[in-house]
N, C-alpha and C positions, 0 to 999 in steps of 0.2 A: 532720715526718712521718718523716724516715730516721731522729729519737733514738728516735719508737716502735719501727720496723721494729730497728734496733739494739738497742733493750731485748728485745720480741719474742725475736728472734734468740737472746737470752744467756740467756735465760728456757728456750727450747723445746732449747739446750745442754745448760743446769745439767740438767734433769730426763731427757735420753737420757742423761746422763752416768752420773744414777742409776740408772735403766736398766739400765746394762749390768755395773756392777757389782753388779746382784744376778740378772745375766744372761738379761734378760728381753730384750736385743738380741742377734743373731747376730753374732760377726766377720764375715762375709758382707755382712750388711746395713750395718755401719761402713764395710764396705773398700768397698762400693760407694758411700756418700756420698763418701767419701773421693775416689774416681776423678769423680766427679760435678762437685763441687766444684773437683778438679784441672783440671778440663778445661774447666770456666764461668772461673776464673783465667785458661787460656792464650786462651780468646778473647775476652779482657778485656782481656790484656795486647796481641794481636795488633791490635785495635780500635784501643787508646789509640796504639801506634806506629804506625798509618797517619795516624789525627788528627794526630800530633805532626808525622807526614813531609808533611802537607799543611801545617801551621803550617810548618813550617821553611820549605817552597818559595812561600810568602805572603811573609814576610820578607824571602826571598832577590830575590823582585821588588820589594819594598817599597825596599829596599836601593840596587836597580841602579835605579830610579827616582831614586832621592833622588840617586843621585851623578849621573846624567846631566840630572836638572833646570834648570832657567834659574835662574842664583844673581842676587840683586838687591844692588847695591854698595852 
């Protein structure tokens, strides 16, 4: 499903792209995908760094477990 949504995607680029080269798009209407897009990125990126800060603090108990565990000789 994401190779369509990815094909999709690069399909529905290619043709804004022509688009705007025969200036059937506003700079306006680019610069606002543009911030759109910018802005779905930072809470994309904000997302995946709380996921990874909760991954990391599993670990870090995962970790302090395994050292304080009962070792078998």
């Amino acid at each position: 499903m994401s190779n369509f949504i990815e094909k999709l995607t690069d399909w529905i680029l290619e043709k804004e792209e022509e688009a705007a080269k025969k200036c059937y798009i506003s700079q306006d209407d680019i610069e606002a995908q543009i911030k759109k897009t910018q802005a779905k990125r930072d809470e994309l990126a904000k997302k995946c760094q709380d996921e990874l800060s909760t991954i990391d603090s599993l670990i870090e108990r995962l970790e302090k477990i395994k050292t304080e565990s009962c070792k078998k000789d």
